[in-house]
N, C-alpha and C positions, 0 to 999 in steps of 0.2 A: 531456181524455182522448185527442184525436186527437192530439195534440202527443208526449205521453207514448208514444203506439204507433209514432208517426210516428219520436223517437230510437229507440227496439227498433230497427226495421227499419233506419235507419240502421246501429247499429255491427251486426247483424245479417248486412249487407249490404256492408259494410269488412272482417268480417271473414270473411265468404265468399272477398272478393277477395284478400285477403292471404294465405287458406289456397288459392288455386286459383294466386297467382302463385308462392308457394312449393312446390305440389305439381308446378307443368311442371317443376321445376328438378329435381325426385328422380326416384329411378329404379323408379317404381312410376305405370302408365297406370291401373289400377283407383284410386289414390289420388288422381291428377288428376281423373279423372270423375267422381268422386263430388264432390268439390272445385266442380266446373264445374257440377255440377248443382244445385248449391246458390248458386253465385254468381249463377248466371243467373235462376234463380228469384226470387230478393232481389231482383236489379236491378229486376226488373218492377215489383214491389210498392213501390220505391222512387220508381218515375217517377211511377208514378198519384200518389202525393204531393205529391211536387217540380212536377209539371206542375198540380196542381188550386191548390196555394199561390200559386205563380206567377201562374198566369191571374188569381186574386182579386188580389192585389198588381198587377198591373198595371192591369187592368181600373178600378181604384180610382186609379191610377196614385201611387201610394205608395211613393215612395222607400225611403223609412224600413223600411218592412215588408217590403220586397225585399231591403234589407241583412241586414234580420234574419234572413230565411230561408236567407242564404247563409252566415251564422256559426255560425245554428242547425247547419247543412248539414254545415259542417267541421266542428263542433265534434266533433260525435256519430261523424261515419265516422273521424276521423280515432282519438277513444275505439274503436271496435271495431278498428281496423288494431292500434295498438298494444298491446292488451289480447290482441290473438289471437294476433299475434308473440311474445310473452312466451311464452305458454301454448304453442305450437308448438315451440318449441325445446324446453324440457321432455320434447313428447309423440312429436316426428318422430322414429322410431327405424328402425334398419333400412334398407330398400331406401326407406322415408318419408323419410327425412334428404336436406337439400336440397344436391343433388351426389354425390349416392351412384348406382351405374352402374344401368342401364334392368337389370331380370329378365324 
C-alpha cells in the first residue's frame, strides 16, 4: 500500500512541477503561486519517501532494490509530467496560457 501512495505522490508531484514550470511562463503571478504552492508542498512529501526507501536499500546495501526505486521514481513522475502537460494545454486559457503578457 505504501508503494501504491508512494506513485500518487509521485505523478502528484511531476505534475505540480510541470504546472508551476508552465505557470512562470504565463502571464498570470496569482496562477504561478498557487502552482508553487502546490509543487513545493509535493516535493516534501515526496523526499520523506525517496530518502526512507533509499536509506533501507542502502543500509541492506542492495543494488538491485536501489535500481528499482530509481525506475519506480521515473516511471511515475515522469506519468504525472506528461499526463498534466496534455491536460494543461486543453485548460491554460487566457492571461493562464503559456506566453501570454504578465496583467
Amino acid at each position: 500500500m505504501t508503494w501504491v501512495l508512494w506513485a500518487v505522490v509521485l505523478m502528484l508531484q511531476n505534475a505540480a512541477f510541470t504546472w508551476v514550470s508552465r505557470a512562470r511562463n504565463s502571464g498570470s503571478v496569482k496562477w504561478h503561486g498557487i502552482a508553487s504552492i502546490f509543487s513545493n508542498g509535493t516535493w516534501v512529501l515526496v523526499q520523506a519517501f525517496l530518502i526512507s526507501r533509499l536509506w533501507q536499500a542502502f543500509d541492506q546495501d542492495n543494488l538491485l532494490r536501489t535500481l528499482g526505486i530509481a525506475i519506480f521514481y521515473t516511471v511515475f513522475t515522469t506519468i504525472g509530467a506528461v499526463v498534466t502537460h496534455h491536460y494543461l494545454l486543453w485548460f491554460e486559457k487566457g492571461d493562464r496560457r503559456v506566453g501570454a503578457r504578465i496583467t
